[in-house]
N, C-alpha and C positions, 0 to 999 in steps of 0.2 A: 673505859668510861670517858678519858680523855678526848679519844677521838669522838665517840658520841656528841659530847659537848661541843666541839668543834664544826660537826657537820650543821648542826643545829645553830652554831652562830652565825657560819659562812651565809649560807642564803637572808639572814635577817640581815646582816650587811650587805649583801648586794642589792635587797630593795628600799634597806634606809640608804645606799649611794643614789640610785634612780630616784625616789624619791626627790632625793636633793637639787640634783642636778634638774629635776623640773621645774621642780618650785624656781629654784634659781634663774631659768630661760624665762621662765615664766614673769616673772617680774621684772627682767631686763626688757621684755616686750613690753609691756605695761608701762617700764618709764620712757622708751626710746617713744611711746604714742604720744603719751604725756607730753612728753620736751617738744615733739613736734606740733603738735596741737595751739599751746602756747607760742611757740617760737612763730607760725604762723597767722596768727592773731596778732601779735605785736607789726610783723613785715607790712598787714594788710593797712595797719595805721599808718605805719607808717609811709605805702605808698598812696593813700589819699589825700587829697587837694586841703583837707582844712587843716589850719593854723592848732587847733587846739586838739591834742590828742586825748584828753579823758573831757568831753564835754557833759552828752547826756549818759555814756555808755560806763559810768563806774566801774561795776561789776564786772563788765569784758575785759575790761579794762585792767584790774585785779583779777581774774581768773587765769588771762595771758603770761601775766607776770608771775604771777606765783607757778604756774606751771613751770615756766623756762627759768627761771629762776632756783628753783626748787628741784624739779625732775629733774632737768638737765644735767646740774652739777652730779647729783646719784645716779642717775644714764653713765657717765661717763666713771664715775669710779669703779661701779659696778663691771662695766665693759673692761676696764682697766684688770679687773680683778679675773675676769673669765677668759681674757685676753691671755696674760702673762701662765693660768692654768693650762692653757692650751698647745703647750707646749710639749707636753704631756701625751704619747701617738693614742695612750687610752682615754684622756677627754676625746681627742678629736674621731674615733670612733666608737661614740656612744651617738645616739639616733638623737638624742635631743638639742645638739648641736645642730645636725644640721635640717630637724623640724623648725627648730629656731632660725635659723638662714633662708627655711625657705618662705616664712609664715611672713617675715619682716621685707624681704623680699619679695613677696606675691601681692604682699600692703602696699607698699612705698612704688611699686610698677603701677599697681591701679589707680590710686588716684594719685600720682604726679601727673601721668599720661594722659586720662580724663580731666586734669584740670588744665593743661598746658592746651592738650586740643580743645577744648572748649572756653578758650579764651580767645585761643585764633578763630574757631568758627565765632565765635560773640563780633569780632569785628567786621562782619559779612555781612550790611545791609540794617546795622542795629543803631539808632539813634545815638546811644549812650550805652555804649556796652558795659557791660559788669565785669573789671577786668582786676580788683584789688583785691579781693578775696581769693578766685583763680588763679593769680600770678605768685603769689604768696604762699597758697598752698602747695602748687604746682615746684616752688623753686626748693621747700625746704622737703618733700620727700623725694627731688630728684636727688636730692644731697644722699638722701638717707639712702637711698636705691643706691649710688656711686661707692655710699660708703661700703654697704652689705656686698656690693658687687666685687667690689675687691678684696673682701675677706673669702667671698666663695672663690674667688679664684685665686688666691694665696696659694705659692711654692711650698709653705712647709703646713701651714696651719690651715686647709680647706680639711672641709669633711670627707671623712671617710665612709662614711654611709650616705645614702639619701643625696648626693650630691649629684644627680641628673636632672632632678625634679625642677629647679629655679629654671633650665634652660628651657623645660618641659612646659611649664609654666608660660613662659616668655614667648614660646611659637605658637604655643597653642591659641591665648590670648590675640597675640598681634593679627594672627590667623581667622578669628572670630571677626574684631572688630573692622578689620581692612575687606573681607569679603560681605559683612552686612551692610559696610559702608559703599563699597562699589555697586552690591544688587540696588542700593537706594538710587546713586547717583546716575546707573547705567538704563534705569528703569522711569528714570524720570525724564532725561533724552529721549529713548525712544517711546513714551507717552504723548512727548511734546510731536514728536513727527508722527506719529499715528493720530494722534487728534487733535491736531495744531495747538495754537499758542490758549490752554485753559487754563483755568482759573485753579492753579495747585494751591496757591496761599492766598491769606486777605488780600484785599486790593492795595493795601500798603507797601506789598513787598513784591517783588518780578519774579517772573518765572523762574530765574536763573540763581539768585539768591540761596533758597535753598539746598538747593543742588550743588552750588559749590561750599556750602558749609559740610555737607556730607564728602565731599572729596576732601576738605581736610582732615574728614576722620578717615577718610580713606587711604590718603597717602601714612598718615600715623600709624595706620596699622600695620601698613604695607611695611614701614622701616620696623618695627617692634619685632614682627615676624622676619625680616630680613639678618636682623640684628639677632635673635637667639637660635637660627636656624642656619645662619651660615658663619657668622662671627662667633658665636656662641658654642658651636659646634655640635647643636642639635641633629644633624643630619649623619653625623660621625658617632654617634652614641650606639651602641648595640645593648641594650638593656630590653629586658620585655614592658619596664613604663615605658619608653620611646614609641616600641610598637602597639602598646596599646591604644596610646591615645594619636598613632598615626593612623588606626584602624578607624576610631573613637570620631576624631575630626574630621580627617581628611578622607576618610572612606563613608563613613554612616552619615555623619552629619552632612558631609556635602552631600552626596547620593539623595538623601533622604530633600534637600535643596534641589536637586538635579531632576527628580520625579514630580514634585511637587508644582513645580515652573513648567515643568512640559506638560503634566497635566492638567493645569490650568489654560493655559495655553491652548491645547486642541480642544477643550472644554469651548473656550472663545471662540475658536475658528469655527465650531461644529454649529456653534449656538448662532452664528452669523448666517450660516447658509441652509438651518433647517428650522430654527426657531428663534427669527428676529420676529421678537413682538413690545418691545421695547425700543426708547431711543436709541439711534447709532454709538451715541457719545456714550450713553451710561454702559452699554453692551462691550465695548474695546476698552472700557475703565479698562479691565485686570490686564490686558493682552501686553502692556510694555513691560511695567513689573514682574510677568511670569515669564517672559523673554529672557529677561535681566539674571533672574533665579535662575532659570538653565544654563545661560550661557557660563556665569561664573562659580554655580554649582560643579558643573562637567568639568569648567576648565580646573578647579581646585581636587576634586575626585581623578578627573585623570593624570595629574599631579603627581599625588602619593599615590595614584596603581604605579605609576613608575620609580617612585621612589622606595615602593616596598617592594618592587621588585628585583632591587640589592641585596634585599634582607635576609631573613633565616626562611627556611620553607614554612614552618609554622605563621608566620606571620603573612605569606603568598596566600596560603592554604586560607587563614583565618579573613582575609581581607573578600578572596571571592563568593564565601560562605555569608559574609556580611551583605554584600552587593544581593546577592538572590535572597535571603531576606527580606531585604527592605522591596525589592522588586516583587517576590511574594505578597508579602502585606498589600500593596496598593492593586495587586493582580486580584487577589482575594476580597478586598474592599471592592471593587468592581463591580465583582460577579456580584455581590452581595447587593447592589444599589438595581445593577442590572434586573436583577429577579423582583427586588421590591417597586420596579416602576413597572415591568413587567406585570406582576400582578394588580398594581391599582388602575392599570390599562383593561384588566380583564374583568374589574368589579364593575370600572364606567367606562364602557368606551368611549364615550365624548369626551373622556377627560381633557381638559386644558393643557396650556404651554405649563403648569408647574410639573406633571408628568413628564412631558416631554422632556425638558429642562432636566429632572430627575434622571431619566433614563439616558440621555446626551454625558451629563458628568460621568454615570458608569460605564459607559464605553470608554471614555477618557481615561479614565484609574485604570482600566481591563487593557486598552491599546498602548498605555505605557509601560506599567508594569509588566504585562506578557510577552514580551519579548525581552526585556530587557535579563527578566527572571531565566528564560529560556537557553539565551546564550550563556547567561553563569551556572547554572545549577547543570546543563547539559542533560537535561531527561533519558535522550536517548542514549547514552552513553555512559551508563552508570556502572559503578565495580562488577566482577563477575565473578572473582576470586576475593579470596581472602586478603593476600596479601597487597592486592589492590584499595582496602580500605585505611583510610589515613585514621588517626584518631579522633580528631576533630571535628570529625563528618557526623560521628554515632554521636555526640553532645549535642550538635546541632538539630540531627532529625529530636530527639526528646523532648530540647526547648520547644521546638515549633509542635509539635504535637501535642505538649501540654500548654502551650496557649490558645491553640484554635483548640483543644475540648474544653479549656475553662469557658472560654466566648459562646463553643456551643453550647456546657452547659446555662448560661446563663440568659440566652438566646431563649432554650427549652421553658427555664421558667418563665419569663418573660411572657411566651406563648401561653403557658398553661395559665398564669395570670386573668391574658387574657380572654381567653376559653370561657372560665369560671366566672370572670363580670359579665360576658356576654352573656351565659345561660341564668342567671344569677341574678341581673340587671337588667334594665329597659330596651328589650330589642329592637326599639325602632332610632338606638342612635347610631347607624351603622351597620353594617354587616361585619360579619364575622370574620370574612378573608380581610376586608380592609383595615381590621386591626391587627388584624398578626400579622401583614404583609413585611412588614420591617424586620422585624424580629427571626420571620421566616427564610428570606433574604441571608441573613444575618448567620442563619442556623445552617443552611446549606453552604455556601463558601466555606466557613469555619467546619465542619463535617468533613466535608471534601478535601480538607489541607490537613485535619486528623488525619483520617482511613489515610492517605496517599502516605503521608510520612510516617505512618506506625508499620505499616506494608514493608516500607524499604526498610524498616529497623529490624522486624522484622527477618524481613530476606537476607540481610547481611547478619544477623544472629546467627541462623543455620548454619553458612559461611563460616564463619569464626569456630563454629562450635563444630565443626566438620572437621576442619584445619585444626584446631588445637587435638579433637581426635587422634587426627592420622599425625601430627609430629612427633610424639613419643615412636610410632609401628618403623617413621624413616630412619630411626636411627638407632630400633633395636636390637639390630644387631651387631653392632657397634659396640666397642668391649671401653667407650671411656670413661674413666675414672676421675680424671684431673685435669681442667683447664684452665692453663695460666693467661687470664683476659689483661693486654695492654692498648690503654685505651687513654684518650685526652679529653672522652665525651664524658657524660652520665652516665656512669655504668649499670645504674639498677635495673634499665630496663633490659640490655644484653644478659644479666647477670640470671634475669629470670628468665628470660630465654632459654640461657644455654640446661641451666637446672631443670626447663619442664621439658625439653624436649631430650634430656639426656641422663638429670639424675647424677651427672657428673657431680665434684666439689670444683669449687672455682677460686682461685685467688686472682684479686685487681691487682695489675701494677697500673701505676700512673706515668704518661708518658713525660720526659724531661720537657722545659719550654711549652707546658698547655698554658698559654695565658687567658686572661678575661678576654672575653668575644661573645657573642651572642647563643644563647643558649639552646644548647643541642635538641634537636627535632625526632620524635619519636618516631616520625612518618616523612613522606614526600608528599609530593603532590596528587591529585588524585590520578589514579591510574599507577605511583612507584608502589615497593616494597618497602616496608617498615626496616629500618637495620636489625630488631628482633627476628624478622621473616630471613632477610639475607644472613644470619650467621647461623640459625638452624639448617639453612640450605645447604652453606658451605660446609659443615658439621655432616652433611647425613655421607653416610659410605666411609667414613675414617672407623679404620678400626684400630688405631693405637690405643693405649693406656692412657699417654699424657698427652695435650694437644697445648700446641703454643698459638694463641689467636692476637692478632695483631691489627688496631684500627686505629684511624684516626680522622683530625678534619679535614677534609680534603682528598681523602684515599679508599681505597678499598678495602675487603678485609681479609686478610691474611692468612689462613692455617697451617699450622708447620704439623708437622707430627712429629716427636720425640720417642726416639727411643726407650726401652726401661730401663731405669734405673737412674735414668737423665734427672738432675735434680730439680725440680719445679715449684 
C-alpha cells in the first residue's frame, strides 16, 4: 500500500517541480523585460538635448521609473535566488534553464543589434537623425546580451540541456541579416552601372546614400555571424540543431536565393533579346538585384556544401536531397508556366508580348532549375540494390509525391470548376481551353513529379522487400544463437539487423570512451551500404553458436567467432 502511495506522489512532484521552475523563468523574463524597458526610457532622456526631463511626457516619464525602479530591484533578487539554486547539476539540467538563456538571449541579440545598427545607418545622409531612443535601447540590452552571455558560457553553472541553441541562434541571425544586407547593397552597384546614375531615392538623397546605410547592416551581420560561428564555436558543435539549420539557412534558404536571382536574371536577359517592348530602363529594373541574389546566394550555399561536408553522412545526404528539391520545384514550376503560355498561344495566335513574357519566365524557372536539379538528384544513376538505398531518400521521394498530388489534386478541381461555369455560364466570355489553361499547366508538371517519384518509391520498395526476403535464407544455415554487439554507435538499428536476419539473442556492450559526437548515420551516401546491410553481410556463412561483433566510429566491423561454452 505504501509503495502504491508513493508511486502515485512521485510523478505529482515531478510536475509540481516543472511547474515551478517555469513559472519561476517565466517571471524572471518578465522582469529582466520590465527593468529593461524602463532603464531604457530613462537613458533616452537622459541623452537628449532638453534641460527639463519630465516636461510634457509625465506619464513616460513615471512608467520608466516605476519599471527600473521596481522590476529591477525583483530582476535582480529574483536572479540572485535562481543564481545561488544553480548550483545544484539538477537545476542546471532541467530545460527550463536553458529555454530561459536562450529566449533572453535571442531578445537582447535582436534588438540591441537592430538598434545599434540602425542608428549608425540613421547617420547616413539624415538631417537629424533619431539617435536617443536607438542608443539607449541598443546600450541596455547589449548589457543584458553580455550579461546572459556569460552565464551561458559559465565553467560550472551553464546548461546542461539546450545549450547549442543561443550559438545557433546568433549564426543563423548574423547569417540572414549580412547576406540580405549585401544582396541590397551589391544589387544596387550593379544597377547603378547597368542603368547609370537613376533615380533609386527622392531627389533629396544620392544614389550612394542608401546603399551605404545597407552596408552598415551588412557589415553588422557579417560580425554577428562571425562572432557565433567562429568565436562562438558554432561550426565545432556536432549536434542535429547545428545541422538542421545549416541545411535550413545555408543550403535551402540560400539555394532557394541562388535560383531565384538566376532566374530572374535570364528572365531579363531573354526578355531583352526576344521581347523588348517596353523601355530599356524599366526592362534591366530587375537585372542588378538578381545578379546580386545569385552571386551571394551561390556564394553563401556553397559555403555550408563545404562546411557540411565535415559533418555526419546524414547531414551530406540530407543537404543534397534539399538542393534537388528546391531545383525540382522551380524545374516543375517551369514546365507548368511553359505549357500555360503554350496553350494561350494555341487559343490566339496573335497573342501579344504578355504571352510571350509568360512563356520567356517559364523557360527561365525550366533552364535553371533543370540542370541544377539534374546534377544533384542524378537521374541516371539511381540505387540498383538494396543496400544502396540510404534512409533518407524513401522520406524524401513521399514528401515530394504527396505535394505535387495535393497541387495536382487541387489543380483537377480548379479545372473541374471551371468546366461547370463554362457549360453552366455565358459561353461567349472565353473559351474553354483559355480558362483551364493555368490550372492545366499546373496539373501536368505536378502529375509528372507524382508518377516519377511514386515509380522510384515504388521500385526501391521491391528492392527492400526482396532483400529483407532473402536475409533470413543467407544466414540459415548458420547455427547462431548469441551475439555479443560492442558498439559506441546506436545500437537499435544493428540490433534489428542482427535479430531479422538471424533470430539470434543479442546482448549490447558499450564501448569505453564513446563520447558526445554527432549522431550516428543509419546509411551512407547514396550509392554506400547501410551498417544494418554490412553486418548481416559479415554475419552470413558463420556458423558458430556465439559470435562476438565488434564496431565502432571510425572502423569497420569485426566478427569473432567464439567457441561453446565461451561466456558471452
Amino acid at each position: 500500500m505504501t509503495s502504491q502511495l508513493d508511486a502515485g506522489i512521485a510523478p505529482a512532484g515531478s510536475a509540481q517541480l516543472t511547474l515551478r521552475r517555469l513559472i519561476l523563468y517565466v517571471l524572471l523574463f518578465a522582469l529582466v523585460v520590465i527593468a529593461a524597458i524602463g532603464l531604457s526610457g530613462l537613458l533616452e532622456r537622459l541623452f537628449s538635448t532638453e534641460a527639463v526631463l519630465a516636461s510634457a511626457d509625465v506619464a513616460g516619464l513615471s512608467r520608466s521609473l516605476a519599471f527600473t525602479l521596481i522590476g529591477g530591484p525583483l530582476a535582480a533578487l529574483l536572479w540572485w535566488f535562481v543564481w545561488k539554486r544553480l548550483e545544484d547539476p539538477a537545476e542546471r539540467g532541467t530545460a527550463a534553464w536553458g529555454l530561459y538563456l536562450t529566449a533572453v538571449y535571442a531578445v537582447s541579440l535582436f534588438v540591441s543589434t537592430t538598434s545599434l545598427l540602425g542608428m549608425a545607418a540613421n547617420f547616413i545622409g539624415r538631417q537629424e537623425p533619431q539617435w536617443h531612443g536607438l542608443l539607449s535601447t541598443g546600450l541596455v540590452w547589449a548589457a543584458i546580451w553580455i550579461w546572459h552571455r556569460w552565464m551561458w558560457r559559465h565553467p560550472v553553472k551553464h546548461p546542461l540541456n539546450l545549450d547549442d541553441i543561443p550559438a545557433v541562434i546568433g549564426w543563423v541571425y548574423g547569417l540572414l541579416v549580412g547576406a540580405i544586407a549585401a544582396i541590397t547593397v551589391l544589387g544596387g552597384l550593379l544597377d547603378v552601372a547597368i542603368r547609370g546614375f537613376v533615380s533609386l531615392t527622392p531627389a533629396a538623397e544620392s544614389w550612394w546614400q542608401p546603399l551605404l546605410r545597407a552596408l552598415v547592416w551588412a557589415v553588422g551581420g557579417g560580425v554577428i555571424w562571425w562572432w557565433h560561428w567562429y568565436r562562438g564555436g558554432g561550426r565545432k558543435l556536432q549536434t542535429t540543431l547545428v545541422d538542421v539549420a545549416l541545411i535550413g539557412a545555408g543550403i535551402f534558404a540560400a539555394g532557394i536565393t541562388a535560383l531565384v536571382g538566376a532566374g530572374v536574371a535570364l528572365f531579363v536577359l531573354l526578355r531583352w533579346v526576344f521581347d523588348r517592348t517596353g523601355p530599356l530602363n524599366e526592362l534591366l529594373a530587375p537585372l542588378g538585384p538578381a545578379i546580386a541574389a545569385l552571386a551571394i546566394g551561390a556564394l553563401v550555399w556553397r559555403y555550408h556544401r563545404v562546411s557540411g561536408s565535415a559533418r555526419s553522412v546524414a547531414t551530406r545526404r540530407a543537404g543534397l536531397l534539399v538542393t534537388a528539391g528546391v531545383a525540382l520545384a522551380a524545374a516543375a514550376s517551369g514546365v507548368g508556366v511553359v505549357i500555360n503560355a503554350a496553350l494561350a498561344m494555341a487559343v490566339s495566335p496573335l497573342a501579344g508580348g504578355g504571352t510571350r513574357t509568360l512563356l520567356l519566365g517559364g523557360l527561365s524557372s525550366l533552364l535553371v532549375g533543370g540542370p541544377v536539379w539534374w546534377r544533384a538528384w542524378k537521374p541516371a544513376r539511381q540505387p540498383r540494390t538494396a543496400e544502396a538505398i540510404p534512409p533518407g531518400r524513401r522520406i524524401y521521394l513521399i514528401v515530394f509525391f504527396g505535394v505535387s498530388a495535393v497541387v495536382a489534386l487541387i489543380a483537377l478541381l480548379v479545372i473541374g470548376y471551371r468546366l461547370f461555369e463554362f457549360l453552366l455560364g455565358d459561353v461567349s466570355q472565353g473559351s474553354l481551353l483559355d480558362r483551364v489553361r493555368a490550372p492545366l499547366g499546373l496539373l501536368t508538371a505536378a502529375g509528372f513529379v507524382a508518377a516519377y517519384h511514386f515509380a522510384l518509391w515504388r521500385r526501391e520498395r521491391v528492392l527492400l522487400a526482396a532483400a529483407a526476403a532473402a536475409a533470413p535464407a543467407a544466414t540459415k544455415a548458420g547455427t547462431i544463437r548469441h551475439v555479443v554487439l560492442v558498439t559506441s554507435e546506436r545500437h537499435e538499428p544493428l540490433v534489428k539487423a542482427i535479430t531479422d536476419a538471424t533470430g539470434a539473442r543479442v546482448t549490447v556492450w558499450k564501448r569505453a570512451g564513446a563520447g558526445r559526437g554527432p549522431a550516428p548515420s543509419a546509411g551512407g551516401l547514396p550509392g554506400e551500404p547501410e551498417p544494418g546491410a554490412q553486418l548481416v553481410s559479415a554475419l552470413a556463412g558463420i556458423t558458430a553458436t556465439n559470435v562476438l561483433v565488434v564496431t565502432g566510429q571510425g572502423a569497420g566491423i569485426e566478427v569473432i567467432p567464439i567457441e561453446t561454452g565461451t561466456k558471452g
